[in-house]
C-alpha positions in Angstrom: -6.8 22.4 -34.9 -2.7 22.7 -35.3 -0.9 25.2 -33.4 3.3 26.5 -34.4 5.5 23.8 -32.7 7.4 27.1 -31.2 3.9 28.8 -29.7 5.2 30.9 -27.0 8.3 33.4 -27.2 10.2 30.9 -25.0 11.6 27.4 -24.6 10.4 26.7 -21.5 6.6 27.7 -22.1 6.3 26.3 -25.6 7.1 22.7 -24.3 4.7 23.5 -21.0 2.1 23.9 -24.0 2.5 20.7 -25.7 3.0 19.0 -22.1 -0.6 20.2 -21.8 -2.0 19.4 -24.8 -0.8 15.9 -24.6 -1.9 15.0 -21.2 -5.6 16.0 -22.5 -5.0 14.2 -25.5 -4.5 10.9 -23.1 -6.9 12.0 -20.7 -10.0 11.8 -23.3 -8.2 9.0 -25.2 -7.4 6.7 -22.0 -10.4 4.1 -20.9 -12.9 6.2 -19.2 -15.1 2.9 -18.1 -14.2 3.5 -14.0 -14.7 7.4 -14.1 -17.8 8.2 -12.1 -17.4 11.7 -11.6 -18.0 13.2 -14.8 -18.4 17.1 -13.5 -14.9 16.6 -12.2 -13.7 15.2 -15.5 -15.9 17.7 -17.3 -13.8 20.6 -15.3 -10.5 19.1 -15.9 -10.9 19.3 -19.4 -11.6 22.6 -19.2 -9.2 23.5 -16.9 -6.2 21.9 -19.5 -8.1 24.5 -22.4 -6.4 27.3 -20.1 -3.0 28.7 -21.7 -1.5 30.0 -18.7 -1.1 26.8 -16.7 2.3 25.6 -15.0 3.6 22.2 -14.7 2.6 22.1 -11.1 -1.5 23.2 -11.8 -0.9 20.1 -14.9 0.5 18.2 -12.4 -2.3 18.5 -10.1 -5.0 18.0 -12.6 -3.2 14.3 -13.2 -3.5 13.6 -10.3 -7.0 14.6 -10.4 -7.9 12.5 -13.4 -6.1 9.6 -11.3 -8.3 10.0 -8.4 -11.5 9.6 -10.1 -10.6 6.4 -12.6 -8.1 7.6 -15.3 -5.1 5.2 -13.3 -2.9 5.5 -16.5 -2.1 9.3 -17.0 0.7 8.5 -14.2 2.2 6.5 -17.0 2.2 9.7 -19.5 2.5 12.9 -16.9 5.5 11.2 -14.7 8.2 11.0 -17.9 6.7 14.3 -19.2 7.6 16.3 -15.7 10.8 14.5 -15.5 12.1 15.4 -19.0 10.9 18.8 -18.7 12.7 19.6 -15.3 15.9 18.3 -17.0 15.5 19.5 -20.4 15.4 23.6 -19.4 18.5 23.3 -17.6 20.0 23.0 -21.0 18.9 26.4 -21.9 17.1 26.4 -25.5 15.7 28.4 -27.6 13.7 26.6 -29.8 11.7 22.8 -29.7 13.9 22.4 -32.9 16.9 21.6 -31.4 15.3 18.7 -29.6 16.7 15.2 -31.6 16.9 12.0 -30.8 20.3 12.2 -29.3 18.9 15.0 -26.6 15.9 13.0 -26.2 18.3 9.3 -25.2 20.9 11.9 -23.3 18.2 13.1 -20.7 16.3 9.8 -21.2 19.0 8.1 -19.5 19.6 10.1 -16.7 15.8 10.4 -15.5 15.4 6.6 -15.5 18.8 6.0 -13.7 17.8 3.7 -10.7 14.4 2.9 -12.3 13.4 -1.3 -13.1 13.2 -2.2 -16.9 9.6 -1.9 -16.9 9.9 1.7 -16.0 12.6 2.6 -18.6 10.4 1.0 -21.1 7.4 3.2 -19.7 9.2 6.4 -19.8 11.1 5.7 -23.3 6.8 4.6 -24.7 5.8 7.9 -23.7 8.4 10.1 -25.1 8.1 8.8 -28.0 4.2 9.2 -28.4 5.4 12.8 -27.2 6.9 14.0 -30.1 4.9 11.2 -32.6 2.1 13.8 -31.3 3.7 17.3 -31.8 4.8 16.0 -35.1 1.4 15.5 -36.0 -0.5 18.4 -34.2 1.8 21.0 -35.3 1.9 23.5 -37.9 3.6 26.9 -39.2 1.4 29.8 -41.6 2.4 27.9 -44.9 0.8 24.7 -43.6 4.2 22.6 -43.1 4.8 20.9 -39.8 8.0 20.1 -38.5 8.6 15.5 -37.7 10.8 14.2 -35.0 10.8 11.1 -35.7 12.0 10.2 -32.6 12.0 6.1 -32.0 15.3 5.4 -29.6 15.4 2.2 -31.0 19.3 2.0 -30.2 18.5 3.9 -26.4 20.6 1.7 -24.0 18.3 2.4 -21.1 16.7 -1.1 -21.5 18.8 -4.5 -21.1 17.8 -7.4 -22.8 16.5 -9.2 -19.7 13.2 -7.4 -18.8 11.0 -7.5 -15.8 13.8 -8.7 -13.8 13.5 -6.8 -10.6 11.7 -8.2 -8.2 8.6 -6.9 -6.6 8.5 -5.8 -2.9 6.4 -8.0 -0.8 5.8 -9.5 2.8 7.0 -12.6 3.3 4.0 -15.3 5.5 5.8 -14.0 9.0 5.4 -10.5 8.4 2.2 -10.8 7.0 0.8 -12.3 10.2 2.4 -9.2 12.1 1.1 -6.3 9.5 -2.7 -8.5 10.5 -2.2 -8.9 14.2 -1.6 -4.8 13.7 -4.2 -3.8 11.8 -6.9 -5.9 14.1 -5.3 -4.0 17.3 -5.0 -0.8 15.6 -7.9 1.7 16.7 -8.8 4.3 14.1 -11.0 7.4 15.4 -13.1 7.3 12.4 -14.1 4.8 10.1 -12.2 1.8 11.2 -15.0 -0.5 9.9 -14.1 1.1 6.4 -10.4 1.0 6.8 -10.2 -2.3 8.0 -12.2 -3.9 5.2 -10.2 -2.1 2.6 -6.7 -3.2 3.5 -8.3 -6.9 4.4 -9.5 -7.0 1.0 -6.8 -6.1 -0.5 -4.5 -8.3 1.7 -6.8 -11.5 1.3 -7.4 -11.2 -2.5 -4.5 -8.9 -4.5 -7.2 -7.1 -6.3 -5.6 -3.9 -7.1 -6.6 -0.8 -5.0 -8.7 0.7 -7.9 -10.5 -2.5 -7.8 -11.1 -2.3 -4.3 -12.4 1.2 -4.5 -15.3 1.0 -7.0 -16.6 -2.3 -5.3 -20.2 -1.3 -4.1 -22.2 -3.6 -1.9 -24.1 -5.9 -4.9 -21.0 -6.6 -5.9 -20.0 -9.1 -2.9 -22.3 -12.0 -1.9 -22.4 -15.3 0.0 -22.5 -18.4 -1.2 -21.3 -21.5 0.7 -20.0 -19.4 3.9 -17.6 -17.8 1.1 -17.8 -14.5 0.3 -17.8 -13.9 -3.5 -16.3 -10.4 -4.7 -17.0 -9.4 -8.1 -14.7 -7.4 -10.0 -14.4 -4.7 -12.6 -11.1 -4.9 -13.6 -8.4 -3.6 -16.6 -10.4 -3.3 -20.1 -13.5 -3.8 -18.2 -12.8 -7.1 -18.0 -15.2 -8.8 -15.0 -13.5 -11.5 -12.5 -14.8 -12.8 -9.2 -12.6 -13.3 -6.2 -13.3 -15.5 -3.1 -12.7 -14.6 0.5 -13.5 -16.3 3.9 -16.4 -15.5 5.4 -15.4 -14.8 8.7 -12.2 -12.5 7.6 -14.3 -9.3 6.7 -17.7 -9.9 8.1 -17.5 -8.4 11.0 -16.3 -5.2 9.5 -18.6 -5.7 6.1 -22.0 -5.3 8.4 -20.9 -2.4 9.7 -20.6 -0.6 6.5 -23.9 1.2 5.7 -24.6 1.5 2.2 -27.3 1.0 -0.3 -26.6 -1.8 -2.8 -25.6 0.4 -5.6 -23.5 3.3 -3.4 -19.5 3.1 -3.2 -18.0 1.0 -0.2 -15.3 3.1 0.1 -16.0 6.8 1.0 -15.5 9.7 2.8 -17.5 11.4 4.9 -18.7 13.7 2.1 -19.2 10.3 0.3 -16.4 11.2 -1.9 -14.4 7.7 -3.4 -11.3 7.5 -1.0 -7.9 8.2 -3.5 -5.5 5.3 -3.7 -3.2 7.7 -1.7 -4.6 7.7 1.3 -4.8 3.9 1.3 -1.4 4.0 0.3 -1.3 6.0 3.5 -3.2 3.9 6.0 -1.0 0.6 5.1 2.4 3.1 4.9 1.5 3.8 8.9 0.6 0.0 9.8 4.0 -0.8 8.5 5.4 1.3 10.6 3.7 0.3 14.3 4.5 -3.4 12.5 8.3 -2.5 12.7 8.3 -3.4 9.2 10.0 -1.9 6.8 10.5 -2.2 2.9 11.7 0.2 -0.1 8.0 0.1 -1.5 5.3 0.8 1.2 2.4 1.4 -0.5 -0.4 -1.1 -1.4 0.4 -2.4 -4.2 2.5 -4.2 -1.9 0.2 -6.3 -0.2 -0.8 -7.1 -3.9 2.9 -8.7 -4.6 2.4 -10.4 -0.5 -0.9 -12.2 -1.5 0.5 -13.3 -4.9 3.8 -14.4 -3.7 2.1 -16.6 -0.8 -0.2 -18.0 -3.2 2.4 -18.9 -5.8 4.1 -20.7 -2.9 1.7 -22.2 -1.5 -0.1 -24.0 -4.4 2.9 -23.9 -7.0 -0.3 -22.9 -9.4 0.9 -19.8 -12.0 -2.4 -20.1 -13.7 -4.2 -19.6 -10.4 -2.0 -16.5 -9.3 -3.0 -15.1 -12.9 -6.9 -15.8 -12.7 -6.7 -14.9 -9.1 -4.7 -11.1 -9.7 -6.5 -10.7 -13.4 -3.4 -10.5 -15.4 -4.1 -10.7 -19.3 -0.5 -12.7 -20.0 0.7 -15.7 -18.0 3.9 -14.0 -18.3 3.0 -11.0 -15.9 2.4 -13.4 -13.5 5.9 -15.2 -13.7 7.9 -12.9 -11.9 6.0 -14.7 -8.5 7.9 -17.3 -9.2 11.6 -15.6 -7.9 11.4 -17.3 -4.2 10.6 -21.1 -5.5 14.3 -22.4 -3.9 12.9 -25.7 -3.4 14.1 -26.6 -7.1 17.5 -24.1 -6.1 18.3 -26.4 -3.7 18.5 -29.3 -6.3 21.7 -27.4 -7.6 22.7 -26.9 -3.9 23.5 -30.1 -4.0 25.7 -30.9 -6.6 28.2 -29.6 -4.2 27.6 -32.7 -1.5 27.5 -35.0 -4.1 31.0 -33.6 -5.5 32.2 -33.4 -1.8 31.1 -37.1 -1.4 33.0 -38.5 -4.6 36.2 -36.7 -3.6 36.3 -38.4 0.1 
């Protein structure tokens, strides 16, 4: 079904509408493989079928669809709320007076600040945007009005991409964050807690990973702990761990084979935020602090320690499931060891001019 690219009598509430129609259209078009909770993803389709919803109620269903598997919509909703804030300052009357001038104009003042990666990610999704009001929409004579919106001069991006570096812990502070967690007393569920940021900390599986792991998916063999994991395009890896760094809280954890590790106390899955959370509020008893708290941090730690400790870039890609070798290359930034072969072209200059 197409609907008039102008569907309500103003600006503001025609683009909230195709906002909405698109997040859907990614929700049920995103890999669905990790979602569990289908009533919940039942109702949140249903709930983006209402007309009257704001950018907050669409932003809360996101988040929603996040919670229970869908990691991506982030990806799509994030640009989307961005532009929108920006875009009815302008004060327009009509989605027709959108181009591809307006579009790069806001474009680059949202992603001011933002790494490469990101620019590319926000100026992706604007473009699928209008590629999918141009194809959705529709007036009484059966015409539908094309953007043909595809920046492909926007300046946002520079030539050299992926160059910011990832926060992480260096081996020091890693031993601190540790020593904390292990003295730390939660009043509920510290068994569960702990295991989760161990995990996460001894292996770099991403928290998504570490939330759908279920109790058949680790065993034992050799006094190592082998963790099997479900990972991006349902593509299967296994990790290994030491037995004696999660044991203690592993048989603690009481669940059947096939229930969820990681709950609440309604046996709910735990939402990457509140991990985010629990390893935000370790950092701060650690005295440690870094522009990117959350824990996909201790992802970056565990692969930057690996990298330099074994100098093995195919290992740091089995070990953190990237699809490219290339992905994992950025691990590479604090090798020095071969920086401080240039370093000394400066004796050896000093040394000739004695």
């Amino acid at each position: 079904m197409k609907y008039p690219l102008d569907c309500e009598d103003n600006f503001s509430l025609s683009l909230l509408f195709w906002i909405k129609k698109f997040i859907k259209y990614k929700i049920n078009s995103l890999s669905n493989s990790l979602v569990d909770d289908k009533d919940t993803f039942t109702l949140i389709n249903q709930e983006l079928s209402n007309n009257e919803l704001n950018l907050k109620k669409i932003k809360q269903l996101s988040k929603q669809a996040r919670n229970i598997g869908l990691i991506g919509i982030n990806t799509y909703f994030l640009p989307l709320e961005k532009f929108y804030k920006i875009i009815i300052t302008y004060k327009l009357y009509s989605l027709r007076q959108i181009d591809e001038e307006l579009v790069s104009e806001i474009l680059n003042i949202i992603t001011s600040g933002l790494s490469d990666a990101s620019k590319k990610n926000y100026r992706m999704c604007l473009i699928n945007f209008f590629n999918f009001i141009s194809k959705q929409n529709e007036d009484e004579n059966e015409n539908s009005y094309s953007y043909n919106i595809e920046l492909k001069r926007w300046g946002g991006v520079s030539s050299y991409t992926n160059t910011k570096l990832p926060e992480y812990m260096n081996e020091e502070q890693m031993k601190l964050f540790l020593q904390t967690l292990e003295e730390f007393e939660y009043k509920n569920f510290s068994d569960r807690n702990k295991l989760a940021i161990k995990i996460i900390l001894f292996t770099g599986i991403r928290v998504s990973e570490m939330l759908r792991l279920k109790p058949k998916d680790i065993y034992i063999e050799n006094d190592i702990y082998c963790i099997r994991i479900k990972g991006k395009g349902n593509k299967h890896r296994i990790v290994l761990l030491n037995k004696n760094s999660i044991e203690k809280h592993l048989l603690n954890i009481n669940k059947t084979k096939d229930e969820y590790i990681f709950t609440s106390k309604n046996n709910k899955l735990l939402t990457q935020a509140y991990i985010s959370r629990l390893i935000e509020n370790l950092l701060i008893k650690a005295g440690i602090r870094k522009e990117k708290n959350g824990a996909h941090m201790l992802r970056h730690s565990f692969a930057t320690l690996l990298y330099k400790k074994e100098k093995d870039l195919v290992l740091v890609q089995e070990a953190l499931g990237h699809a490219s070798l290339n992905t994992s290359r950025i691990y590479t930034h604090f090798d020095n060891e071969k920086l401080k072969l240039a370093a000394n072209i400066a004796s050896t200059l000093s040394k000739n001019d004695e």
